[in-house]
N, CA, C and O atoms as a GROMACS GRO file, in nm:
protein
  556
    1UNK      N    1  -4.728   6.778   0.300
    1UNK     CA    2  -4.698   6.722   0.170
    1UNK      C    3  -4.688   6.836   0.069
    1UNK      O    4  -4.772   6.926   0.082
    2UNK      N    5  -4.575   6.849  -0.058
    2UNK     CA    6  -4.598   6.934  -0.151
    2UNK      C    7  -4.688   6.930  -0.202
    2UNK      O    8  -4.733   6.815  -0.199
    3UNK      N    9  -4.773   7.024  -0.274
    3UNK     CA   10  -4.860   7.030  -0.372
    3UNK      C   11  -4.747   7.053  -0.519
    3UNK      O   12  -4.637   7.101  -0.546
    4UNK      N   13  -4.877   6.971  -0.591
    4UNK     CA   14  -4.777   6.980  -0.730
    4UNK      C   15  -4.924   7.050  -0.809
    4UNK      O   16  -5.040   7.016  -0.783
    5UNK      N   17  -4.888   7.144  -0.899
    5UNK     CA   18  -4.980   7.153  -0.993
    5UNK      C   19  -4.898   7.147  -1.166
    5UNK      O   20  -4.782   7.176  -1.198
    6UNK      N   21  -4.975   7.114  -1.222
    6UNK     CA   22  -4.960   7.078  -1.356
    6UNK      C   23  -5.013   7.148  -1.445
    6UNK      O   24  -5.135   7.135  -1.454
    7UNK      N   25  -4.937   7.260  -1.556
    7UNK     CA   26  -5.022   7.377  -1.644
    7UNK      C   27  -4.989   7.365  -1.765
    7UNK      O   28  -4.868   7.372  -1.786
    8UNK      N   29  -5.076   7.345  -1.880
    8UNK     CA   30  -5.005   7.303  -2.016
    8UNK      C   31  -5.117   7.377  -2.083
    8UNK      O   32  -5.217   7.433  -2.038
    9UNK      N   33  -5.069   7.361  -2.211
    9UNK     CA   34  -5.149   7.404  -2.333
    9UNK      C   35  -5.273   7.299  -2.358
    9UNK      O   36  -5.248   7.183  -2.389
   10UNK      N   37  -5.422   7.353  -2.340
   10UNK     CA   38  -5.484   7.250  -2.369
   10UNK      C   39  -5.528   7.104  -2.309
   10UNK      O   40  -5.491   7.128  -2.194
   11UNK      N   41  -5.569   6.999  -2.303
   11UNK     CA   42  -5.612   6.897  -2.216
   11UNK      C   43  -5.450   6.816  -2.198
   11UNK      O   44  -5.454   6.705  -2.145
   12UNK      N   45  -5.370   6.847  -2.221
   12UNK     CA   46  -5.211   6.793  -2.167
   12UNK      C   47  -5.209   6.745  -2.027
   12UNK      O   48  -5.196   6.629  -1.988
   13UNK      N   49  -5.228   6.874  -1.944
   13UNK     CA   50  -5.236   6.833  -1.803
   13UNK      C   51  -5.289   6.744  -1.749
   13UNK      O   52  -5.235   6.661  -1.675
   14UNK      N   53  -5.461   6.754  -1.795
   14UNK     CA   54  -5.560   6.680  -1.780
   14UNK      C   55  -5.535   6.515  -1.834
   14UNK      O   56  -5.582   6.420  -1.772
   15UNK      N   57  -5.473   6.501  -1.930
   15UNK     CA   58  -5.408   6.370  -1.992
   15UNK      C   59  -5.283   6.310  -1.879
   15UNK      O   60  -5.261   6.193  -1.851
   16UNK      N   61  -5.209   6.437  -1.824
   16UNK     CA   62  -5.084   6.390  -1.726
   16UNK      C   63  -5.174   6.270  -1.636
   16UNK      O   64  -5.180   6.148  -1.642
   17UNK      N   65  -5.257   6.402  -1.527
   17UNK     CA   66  -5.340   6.372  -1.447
   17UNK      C   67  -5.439   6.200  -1.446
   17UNK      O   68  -5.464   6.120  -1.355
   18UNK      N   69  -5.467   6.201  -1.565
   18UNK     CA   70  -5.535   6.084  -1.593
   18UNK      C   71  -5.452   5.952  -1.626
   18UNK      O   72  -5.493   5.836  -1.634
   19UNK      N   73  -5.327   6.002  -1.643
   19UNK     CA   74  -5.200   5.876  -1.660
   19UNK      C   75  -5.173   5.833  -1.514
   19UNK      O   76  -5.190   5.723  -1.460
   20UNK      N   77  -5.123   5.960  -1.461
   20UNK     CA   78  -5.089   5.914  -1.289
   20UNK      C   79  -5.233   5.850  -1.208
   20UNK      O   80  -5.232   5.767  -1.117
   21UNK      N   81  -5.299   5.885  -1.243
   21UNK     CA   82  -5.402   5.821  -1.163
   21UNK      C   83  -5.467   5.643  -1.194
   21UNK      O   84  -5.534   5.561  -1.132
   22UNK      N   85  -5.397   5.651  -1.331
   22UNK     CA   86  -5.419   5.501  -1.395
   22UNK      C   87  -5.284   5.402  -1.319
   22UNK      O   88  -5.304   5.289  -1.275
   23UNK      N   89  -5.192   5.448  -1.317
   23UNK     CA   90  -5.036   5.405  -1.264
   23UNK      C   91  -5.041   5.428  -1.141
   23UNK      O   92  -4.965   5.348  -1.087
   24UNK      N   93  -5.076   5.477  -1.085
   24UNK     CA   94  -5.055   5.546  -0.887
   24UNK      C   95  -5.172   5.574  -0.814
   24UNK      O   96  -5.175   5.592  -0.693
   25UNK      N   97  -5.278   5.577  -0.896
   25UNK     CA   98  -5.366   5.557  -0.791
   25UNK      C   99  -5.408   5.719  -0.806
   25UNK      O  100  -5.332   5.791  -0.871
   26UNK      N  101  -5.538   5.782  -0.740
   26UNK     CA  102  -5.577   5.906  -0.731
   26UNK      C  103  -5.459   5.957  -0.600
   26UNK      O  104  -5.436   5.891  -0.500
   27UNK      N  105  -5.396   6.094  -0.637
   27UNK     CA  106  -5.295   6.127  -0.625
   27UNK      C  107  -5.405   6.288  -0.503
   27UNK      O  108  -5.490   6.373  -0.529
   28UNK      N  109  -5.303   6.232  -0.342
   28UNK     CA  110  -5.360   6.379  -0.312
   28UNK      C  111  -5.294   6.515  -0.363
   28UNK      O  112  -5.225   6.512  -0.466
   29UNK      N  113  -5.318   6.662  -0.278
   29UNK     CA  114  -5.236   6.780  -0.322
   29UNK      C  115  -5.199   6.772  -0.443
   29UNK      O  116  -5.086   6.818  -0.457
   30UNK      N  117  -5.258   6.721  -0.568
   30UNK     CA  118  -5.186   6.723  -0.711
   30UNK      C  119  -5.339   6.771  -0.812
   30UNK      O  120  -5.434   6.693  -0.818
   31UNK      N  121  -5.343   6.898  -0.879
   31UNK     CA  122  -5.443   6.916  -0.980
   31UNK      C  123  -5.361   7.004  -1.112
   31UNK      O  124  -5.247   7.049  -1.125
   32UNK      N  125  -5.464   7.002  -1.185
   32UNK     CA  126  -5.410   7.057  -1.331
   32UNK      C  127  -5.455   7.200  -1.348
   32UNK      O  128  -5.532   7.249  -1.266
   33UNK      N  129  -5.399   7.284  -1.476
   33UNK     CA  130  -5.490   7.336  -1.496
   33UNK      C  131  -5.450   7.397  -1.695
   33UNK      O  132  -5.343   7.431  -1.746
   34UNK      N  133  -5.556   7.389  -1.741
   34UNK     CA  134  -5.510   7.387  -1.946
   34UNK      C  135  -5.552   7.503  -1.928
   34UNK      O  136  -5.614   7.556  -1.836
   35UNK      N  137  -5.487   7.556  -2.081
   35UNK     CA  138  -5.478   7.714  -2.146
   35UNK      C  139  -5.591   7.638  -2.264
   35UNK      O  140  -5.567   7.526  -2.311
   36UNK      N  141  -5.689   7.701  -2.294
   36UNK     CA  142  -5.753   7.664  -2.390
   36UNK      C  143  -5.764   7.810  -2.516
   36UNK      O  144  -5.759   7.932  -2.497
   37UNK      N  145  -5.778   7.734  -2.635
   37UNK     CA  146  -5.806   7.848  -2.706
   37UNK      C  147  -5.931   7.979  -2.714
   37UNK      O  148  -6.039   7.958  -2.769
   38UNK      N  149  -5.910   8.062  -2.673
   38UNK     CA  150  -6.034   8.197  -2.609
   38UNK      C  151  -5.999   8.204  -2.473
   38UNK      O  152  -6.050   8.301  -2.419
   39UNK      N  153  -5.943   8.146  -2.412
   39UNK     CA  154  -5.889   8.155  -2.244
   39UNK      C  155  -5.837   8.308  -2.249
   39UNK      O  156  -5.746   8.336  -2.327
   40UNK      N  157  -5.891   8.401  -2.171
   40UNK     CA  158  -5.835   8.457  -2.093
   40UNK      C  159  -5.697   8.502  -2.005
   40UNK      O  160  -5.669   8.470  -1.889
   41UNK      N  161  -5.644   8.562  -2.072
   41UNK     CA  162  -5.466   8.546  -2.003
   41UNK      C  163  -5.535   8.541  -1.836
   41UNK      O  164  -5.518   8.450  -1.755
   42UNK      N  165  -5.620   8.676  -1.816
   42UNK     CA  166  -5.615   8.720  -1.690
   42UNK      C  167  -5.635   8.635  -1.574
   42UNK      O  168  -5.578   8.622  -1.466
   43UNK      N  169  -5.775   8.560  -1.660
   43UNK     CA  170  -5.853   8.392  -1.580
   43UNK      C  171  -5.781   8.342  -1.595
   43UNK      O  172  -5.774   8.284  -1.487
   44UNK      N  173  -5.688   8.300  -1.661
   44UNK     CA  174  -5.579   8.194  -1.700
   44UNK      C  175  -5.508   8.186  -1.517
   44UNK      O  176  -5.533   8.115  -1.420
   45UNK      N  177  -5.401   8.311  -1.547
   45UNK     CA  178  -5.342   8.358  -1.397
   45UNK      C  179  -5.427   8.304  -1.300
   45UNK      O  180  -5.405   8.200  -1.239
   46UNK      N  181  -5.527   8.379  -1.286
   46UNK     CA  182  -5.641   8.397  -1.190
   46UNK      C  183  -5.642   8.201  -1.170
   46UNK      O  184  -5.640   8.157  -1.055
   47UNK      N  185  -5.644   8.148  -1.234
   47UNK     CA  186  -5.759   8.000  -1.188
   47UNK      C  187  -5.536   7.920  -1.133
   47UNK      O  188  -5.520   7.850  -1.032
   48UNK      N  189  -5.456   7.946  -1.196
   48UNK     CA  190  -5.324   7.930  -1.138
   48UNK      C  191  -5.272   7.979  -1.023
   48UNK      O  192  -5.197   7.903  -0.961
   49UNK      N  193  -5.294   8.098  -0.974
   49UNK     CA  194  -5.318   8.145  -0.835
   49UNK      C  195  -5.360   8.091  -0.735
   49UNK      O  196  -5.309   8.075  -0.624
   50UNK      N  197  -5.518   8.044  -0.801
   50UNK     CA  198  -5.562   8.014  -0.670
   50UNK      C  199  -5.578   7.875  -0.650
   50UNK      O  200  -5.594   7.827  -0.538
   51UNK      N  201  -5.571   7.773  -0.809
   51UNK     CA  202  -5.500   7.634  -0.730
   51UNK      C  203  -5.348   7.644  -0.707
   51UNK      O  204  -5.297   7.541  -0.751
   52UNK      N  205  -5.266   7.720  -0.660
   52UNK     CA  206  -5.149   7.680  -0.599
   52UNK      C  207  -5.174   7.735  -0.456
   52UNK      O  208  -5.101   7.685  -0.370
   53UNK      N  209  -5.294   7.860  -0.400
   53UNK     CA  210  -5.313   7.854  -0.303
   53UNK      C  211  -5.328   7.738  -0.231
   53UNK      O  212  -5.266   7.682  -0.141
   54UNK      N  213  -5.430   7.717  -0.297
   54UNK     CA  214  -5.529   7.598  -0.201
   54UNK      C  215  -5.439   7.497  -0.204
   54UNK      O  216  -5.403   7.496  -0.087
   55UNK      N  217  -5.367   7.396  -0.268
   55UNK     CA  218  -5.251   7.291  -0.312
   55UNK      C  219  -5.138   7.281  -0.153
   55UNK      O  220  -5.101   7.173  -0.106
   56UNK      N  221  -5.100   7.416  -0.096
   56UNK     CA  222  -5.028   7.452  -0.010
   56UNK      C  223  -5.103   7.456   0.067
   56UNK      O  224  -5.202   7.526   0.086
   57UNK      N  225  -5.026   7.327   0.147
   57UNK     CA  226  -5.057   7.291   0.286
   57UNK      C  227  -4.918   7.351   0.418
   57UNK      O  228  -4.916   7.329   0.539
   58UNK      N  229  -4.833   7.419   0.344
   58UNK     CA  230  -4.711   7.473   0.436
   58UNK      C  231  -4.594   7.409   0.396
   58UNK      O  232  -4.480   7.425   0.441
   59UNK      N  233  -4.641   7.322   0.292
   59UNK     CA  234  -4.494   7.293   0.210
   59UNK      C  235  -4.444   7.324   0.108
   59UNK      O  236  -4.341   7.275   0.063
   60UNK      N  237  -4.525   7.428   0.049
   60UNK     CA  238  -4.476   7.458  -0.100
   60UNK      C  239  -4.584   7.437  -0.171
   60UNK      O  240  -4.702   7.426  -0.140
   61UNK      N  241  -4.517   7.431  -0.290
   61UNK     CA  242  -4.602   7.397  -0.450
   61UNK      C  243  -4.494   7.394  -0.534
   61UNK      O  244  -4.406   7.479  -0.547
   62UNK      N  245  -4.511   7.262  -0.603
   62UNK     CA  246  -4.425   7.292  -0.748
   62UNK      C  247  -4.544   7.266  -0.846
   62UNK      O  248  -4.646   7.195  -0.844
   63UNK      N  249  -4.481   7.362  -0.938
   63UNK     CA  250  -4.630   7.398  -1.090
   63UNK      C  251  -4.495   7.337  -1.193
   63UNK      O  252  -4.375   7.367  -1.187
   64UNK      N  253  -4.540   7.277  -1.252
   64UNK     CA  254  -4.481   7.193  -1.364
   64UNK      C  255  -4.586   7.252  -1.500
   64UNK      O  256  -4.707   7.262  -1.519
   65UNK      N  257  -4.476   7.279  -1.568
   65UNK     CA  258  -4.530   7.311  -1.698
   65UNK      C  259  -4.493   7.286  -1.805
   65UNK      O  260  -4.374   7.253  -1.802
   66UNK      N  261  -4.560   7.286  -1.961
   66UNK     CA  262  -4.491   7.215  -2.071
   66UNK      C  263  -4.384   7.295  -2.127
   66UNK      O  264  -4.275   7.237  -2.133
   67UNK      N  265  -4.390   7.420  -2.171
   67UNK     CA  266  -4.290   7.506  -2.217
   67UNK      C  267  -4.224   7.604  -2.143
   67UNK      O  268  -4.300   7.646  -2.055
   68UNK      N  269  -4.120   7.656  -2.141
   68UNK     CA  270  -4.021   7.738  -2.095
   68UNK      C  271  -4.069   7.868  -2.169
   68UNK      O  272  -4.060   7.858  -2.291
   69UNK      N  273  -4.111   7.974  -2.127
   69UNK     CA  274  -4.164   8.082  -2.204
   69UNK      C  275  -4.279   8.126  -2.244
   69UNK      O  276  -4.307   8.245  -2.257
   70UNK      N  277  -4.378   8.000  -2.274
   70UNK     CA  278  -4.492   7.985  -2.334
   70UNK      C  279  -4.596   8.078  -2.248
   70UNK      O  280  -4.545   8.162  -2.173
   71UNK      N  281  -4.704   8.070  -2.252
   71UNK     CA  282  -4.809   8.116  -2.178
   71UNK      C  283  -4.863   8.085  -2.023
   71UNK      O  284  -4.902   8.164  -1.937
   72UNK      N  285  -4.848   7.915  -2.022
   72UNK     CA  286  -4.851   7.878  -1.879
   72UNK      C  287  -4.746   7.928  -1.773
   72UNK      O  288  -4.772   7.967  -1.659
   73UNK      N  289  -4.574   7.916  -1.858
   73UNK     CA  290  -4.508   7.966  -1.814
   73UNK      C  291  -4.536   8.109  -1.712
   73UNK      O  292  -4.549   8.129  -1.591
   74UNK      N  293  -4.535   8.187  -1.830
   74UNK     CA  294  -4.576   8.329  -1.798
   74UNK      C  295  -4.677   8.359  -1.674
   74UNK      O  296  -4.647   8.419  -1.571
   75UNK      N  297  -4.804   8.302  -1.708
   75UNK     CA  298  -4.917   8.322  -1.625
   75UNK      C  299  -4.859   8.278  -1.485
   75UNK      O  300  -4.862   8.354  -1.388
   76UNK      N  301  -4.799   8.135  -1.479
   76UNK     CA  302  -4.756   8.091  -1.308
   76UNK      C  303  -4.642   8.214  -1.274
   76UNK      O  304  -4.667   8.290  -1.181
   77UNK      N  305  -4.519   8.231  -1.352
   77UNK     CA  306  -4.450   8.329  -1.322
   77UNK      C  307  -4.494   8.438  -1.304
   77UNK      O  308  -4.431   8.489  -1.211
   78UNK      N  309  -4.567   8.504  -1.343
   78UNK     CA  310  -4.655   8.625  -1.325
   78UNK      C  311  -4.695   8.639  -1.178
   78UNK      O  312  -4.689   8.748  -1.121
   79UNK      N  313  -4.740   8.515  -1.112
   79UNK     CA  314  -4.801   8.493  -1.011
   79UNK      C  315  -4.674   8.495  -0.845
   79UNK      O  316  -4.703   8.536  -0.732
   80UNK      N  317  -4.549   8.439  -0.891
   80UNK     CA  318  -4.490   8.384  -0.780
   80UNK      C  319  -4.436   8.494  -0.687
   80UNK      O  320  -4.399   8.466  -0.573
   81UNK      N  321  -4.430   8.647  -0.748
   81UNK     CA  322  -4.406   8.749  -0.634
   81UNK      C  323  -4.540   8.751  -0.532
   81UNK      O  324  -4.523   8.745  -0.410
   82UNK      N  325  -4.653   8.758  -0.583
   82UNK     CA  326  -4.751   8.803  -0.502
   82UNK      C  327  -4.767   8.652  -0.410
   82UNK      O  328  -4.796   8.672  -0.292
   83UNK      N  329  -4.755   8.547  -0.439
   83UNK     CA  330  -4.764   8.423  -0.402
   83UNK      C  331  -4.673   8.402  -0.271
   83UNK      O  332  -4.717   8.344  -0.172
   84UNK      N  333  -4.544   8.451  -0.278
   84UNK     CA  334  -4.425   8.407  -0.236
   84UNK      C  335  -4.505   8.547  -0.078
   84UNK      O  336  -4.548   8.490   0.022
   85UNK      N  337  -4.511   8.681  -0.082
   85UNK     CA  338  -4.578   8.808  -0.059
   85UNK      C  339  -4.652   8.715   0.026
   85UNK      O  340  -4.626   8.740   0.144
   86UNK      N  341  -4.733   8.617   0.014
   86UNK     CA  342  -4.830   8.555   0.150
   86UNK      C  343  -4.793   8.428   0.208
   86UNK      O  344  -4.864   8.347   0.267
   87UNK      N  345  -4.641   8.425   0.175
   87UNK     CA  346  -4.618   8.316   0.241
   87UNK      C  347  -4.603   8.131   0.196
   87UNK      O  348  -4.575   8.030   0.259
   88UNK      N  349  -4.647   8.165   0.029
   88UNK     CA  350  -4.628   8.053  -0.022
   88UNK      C  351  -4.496   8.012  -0.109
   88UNK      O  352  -4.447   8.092  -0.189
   89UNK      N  353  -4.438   7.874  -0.086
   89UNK     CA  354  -4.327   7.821  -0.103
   89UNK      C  355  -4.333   7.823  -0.253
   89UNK      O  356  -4.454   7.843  -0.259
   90UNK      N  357  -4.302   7.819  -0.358
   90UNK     CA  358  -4.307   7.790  -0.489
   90UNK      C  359  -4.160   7.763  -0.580
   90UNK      O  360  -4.056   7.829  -0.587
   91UNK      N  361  -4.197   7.649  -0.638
   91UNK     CA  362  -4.094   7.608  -0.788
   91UNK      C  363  -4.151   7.595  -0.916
   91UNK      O  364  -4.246   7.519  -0.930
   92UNK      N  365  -4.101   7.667  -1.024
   92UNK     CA  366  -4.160   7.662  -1.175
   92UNK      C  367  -4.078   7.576  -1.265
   92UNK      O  368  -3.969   7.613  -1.308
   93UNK      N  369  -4.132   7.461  -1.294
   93UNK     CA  370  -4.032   7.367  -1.337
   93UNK      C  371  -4.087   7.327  -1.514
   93UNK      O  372  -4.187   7.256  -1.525
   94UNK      N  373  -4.014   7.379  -1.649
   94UNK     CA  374  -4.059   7.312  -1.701
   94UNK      C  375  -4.007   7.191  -1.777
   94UNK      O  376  -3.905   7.128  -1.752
   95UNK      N  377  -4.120   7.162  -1.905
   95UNK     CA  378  -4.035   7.028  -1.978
   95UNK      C  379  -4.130   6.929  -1.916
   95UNK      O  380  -4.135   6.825  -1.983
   96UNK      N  381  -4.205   6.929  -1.814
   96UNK     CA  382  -4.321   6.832  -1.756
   96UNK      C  383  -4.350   6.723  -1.848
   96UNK      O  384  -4.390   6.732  -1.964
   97UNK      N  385  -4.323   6.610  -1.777
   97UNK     CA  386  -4.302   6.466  -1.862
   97UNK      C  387  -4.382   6.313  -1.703
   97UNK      O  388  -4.387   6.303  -1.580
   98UNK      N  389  -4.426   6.232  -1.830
   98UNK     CA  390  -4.454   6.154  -1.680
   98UNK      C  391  -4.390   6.098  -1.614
   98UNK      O  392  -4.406   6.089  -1.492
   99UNK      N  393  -4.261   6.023  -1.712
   99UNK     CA  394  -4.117   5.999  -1.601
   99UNK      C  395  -4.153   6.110  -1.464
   99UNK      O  396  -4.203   6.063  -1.362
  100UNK      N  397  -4.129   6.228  -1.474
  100UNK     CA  398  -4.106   6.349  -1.386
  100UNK      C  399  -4.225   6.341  -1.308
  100UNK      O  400  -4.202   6.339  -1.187
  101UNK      N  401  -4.349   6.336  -1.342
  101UNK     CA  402  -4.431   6.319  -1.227
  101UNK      C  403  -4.421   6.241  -1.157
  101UNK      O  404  -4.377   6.275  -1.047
  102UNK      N  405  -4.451   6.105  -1.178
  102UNK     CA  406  -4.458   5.981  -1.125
  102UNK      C  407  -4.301   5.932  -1.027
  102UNK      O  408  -4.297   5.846  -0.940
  103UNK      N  409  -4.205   6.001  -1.067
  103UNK     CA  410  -4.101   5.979  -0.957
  103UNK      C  411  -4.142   6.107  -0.888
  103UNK      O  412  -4.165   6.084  -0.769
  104UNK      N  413  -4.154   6.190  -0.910
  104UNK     CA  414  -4.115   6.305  -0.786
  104UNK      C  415  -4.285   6.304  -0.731
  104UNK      O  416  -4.289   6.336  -0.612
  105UNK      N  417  -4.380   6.284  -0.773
  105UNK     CA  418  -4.495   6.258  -0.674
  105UNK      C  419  -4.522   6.129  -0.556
  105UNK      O  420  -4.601   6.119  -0.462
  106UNK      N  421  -4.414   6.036  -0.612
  106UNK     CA  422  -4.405   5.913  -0.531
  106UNK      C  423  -4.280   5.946  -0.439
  106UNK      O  424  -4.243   5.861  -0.358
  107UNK      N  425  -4.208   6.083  -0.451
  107UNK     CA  426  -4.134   6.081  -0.402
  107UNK      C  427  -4.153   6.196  -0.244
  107UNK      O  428  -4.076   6.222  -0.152
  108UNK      N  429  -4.296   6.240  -0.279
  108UNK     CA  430  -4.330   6.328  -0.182
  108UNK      C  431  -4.360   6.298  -0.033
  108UNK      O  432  -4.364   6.384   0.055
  109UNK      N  433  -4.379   6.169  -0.015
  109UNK     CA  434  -4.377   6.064   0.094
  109UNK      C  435  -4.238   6.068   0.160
  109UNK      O  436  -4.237   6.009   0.268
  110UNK      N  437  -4.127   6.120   0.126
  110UNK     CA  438  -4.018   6.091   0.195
  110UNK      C  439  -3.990   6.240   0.244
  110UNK      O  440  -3.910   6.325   0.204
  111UNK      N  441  -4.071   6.242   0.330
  111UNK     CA  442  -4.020   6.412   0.400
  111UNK      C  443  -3.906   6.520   0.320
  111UNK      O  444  -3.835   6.594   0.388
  112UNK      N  445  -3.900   6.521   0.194
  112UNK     CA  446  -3.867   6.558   0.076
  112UNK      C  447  -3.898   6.692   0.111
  112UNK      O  448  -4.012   6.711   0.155
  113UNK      N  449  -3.796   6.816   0.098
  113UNK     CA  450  -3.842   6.927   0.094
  113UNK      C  451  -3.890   6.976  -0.043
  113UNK      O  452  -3.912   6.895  -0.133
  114UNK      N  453  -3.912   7.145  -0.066
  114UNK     CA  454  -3.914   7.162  -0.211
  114UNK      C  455  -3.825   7.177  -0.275
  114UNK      O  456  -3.857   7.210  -0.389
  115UNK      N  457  -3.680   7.166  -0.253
  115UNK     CA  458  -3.582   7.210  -0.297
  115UNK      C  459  -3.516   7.050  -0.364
  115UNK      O  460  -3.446   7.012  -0.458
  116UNK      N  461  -3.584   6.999  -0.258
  116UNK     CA  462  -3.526   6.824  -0.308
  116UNK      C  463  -3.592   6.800  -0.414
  116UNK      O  464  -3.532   6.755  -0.512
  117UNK      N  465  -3.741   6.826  -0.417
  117UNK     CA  466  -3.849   6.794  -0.486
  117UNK      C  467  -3.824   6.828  -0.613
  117UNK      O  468  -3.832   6.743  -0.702
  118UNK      N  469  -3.794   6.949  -0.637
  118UNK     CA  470  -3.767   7.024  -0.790
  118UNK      C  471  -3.658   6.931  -0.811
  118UNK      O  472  -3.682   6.863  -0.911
  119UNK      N  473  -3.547   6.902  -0.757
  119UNK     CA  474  -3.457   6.845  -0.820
  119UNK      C  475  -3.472   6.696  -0.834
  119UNK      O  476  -3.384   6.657  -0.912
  120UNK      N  477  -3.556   6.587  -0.786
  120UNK     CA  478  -3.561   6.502  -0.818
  120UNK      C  479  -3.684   6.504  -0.967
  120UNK      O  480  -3.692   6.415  -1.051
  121UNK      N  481  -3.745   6.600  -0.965
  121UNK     CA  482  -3.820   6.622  -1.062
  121UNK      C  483  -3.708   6.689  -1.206
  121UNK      O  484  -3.682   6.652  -1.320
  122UNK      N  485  -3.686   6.748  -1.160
  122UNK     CA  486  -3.530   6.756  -1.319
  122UNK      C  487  -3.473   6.653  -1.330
  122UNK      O  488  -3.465   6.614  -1.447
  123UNK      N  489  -3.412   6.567  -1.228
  123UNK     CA  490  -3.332   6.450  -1.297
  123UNK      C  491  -3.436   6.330  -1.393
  123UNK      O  492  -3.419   6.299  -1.511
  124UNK      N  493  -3.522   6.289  -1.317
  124UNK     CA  494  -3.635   6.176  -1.348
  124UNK      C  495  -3.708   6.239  -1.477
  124UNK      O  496  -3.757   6.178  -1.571
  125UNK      N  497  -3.701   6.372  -1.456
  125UNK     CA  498  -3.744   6.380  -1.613
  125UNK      C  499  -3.658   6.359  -1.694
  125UNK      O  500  -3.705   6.284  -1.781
  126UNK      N  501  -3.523   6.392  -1.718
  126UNK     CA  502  -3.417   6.406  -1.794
  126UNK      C  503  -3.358   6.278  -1.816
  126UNK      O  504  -3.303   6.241  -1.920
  127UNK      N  505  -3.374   6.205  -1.698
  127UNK     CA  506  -3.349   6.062  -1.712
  127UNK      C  507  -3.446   5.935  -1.765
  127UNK      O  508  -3.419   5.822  -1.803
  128UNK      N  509  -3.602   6.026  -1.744
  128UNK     CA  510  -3.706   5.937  -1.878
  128UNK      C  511  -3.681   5.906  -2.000
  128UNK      O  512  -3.734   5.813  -2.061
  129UNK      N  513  -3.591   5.987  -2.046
  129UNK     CA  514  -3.561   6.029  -2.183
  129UNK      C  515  -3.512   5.943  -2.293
  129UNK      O  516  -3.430   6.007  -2.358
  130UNK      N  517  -3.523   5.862  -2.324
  130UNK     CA  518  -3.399   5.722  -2.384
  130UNK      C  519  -3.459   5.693  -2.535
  130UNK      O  520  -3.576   5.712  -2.568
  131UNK      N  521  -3.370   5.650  -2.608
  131UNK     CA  522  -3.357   5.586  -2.745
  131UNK      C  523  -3.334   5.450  -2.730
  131UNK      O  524  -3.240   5.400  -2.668
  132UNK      N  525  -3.416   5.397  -2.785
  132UNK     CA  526  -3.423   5.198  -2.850
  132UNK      C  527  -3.268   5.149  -2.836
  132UNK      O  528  -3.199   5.068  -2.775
  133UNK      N  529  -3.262   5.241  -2.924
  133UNK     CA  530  -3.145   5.118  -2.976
  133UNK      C  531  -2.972   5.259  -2.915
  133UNK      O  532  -2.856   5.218  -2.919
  134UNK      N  533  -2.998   5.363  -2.882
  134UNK     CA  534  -2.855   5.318  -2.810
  134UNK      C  535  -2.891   5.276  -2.596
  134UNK      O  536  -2.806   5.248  -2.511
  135UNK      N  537  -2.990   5.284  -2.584
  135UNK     CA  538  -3.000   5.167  -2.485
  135UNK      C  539  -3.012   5.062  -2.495
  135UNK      O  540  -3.062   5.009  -2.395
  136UNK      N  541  -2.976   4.960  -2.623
  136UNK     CA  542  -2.934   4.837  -2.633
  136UNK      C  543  -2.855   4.828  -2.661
  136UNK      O  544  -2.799   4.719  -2.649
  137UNK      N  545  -2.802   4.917  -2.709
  137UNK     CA  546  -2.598   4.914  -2.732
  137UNK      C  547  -2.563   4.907  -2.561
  137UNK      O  548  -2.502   4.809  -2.520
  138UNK      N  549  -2.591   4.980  -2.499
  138UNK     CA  550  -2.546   4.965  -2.379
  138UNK      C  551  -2.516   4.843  -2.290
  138UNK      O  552  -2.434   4.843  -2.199
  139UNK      N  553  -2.596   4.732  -2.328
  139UNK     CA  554  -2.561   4.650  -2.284
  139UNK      C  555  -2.520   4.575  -2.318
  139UNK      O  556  -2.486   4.485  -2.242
   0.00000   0.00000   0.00000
């Protein structure tokens, strides 16, 4: 099964985490991890490292994160040469939304590689996305 990990600014993740588990049930191979204010870049990396070790069971890891650039960004990217170096599969996906979890973690059951995985995780997020009222024009 993929491991998914989840890295945001602050209790975000921890809020993801606690949504999917209210909607889906306690979720295996799936943990978080927040940037808090006084965090440590280095521990930061360091505690992202080694839950995407452990997460990988021989299928990968996708790390979902809130910003493109930001700090979580950085810290997982920082990580994916030395990661990739022992053999672990990895995707850095951000924009992390619960549309995006909740389809692509329910979607890890279907012998889904990681390549499928990231991409059903871009569409379902992108496709969470909607306005009131021109999705009632639509119909």
């Amino acid at each position: 099964m993929i491991g998914v990990l989840v890295v945001t600014h602050g209790k975000l993740a921890q809020g993801f985490q606690d949504s999917v588990n209210l909607i889906m049930g306690e979720q295996p191979q799936f943990d978080t991890v927040g940037l808090f204010e006084g965090n440590d870049f280095d521990d930061f990396k360091k505690s992202i490292y080694d839950k995407v070790s452990s997460l990988d069971s021989g299928e990968g890891v996708a790390v979902l994160v809130d910003l493109f650039g930001a700090s979580p960004y950085n810290a997982t990217a920082a990580n994916i040469s030395k990661l990739k170096e022992e053999g672990h599969e990895i995707r850095l996906i951000t924009g992390v939304n619960l549309p995006m979890l909740i389809e692509s973690l329910s979607q890890r059951t279907t012998n889904q590689d990681l390549d499928g995985f990231y991409k059903t995780a871009l569409t379902s997020g992108k496709d969470g996305i909607k306005e009131l009222m021109t999705e009632l024009e639509r119909k």
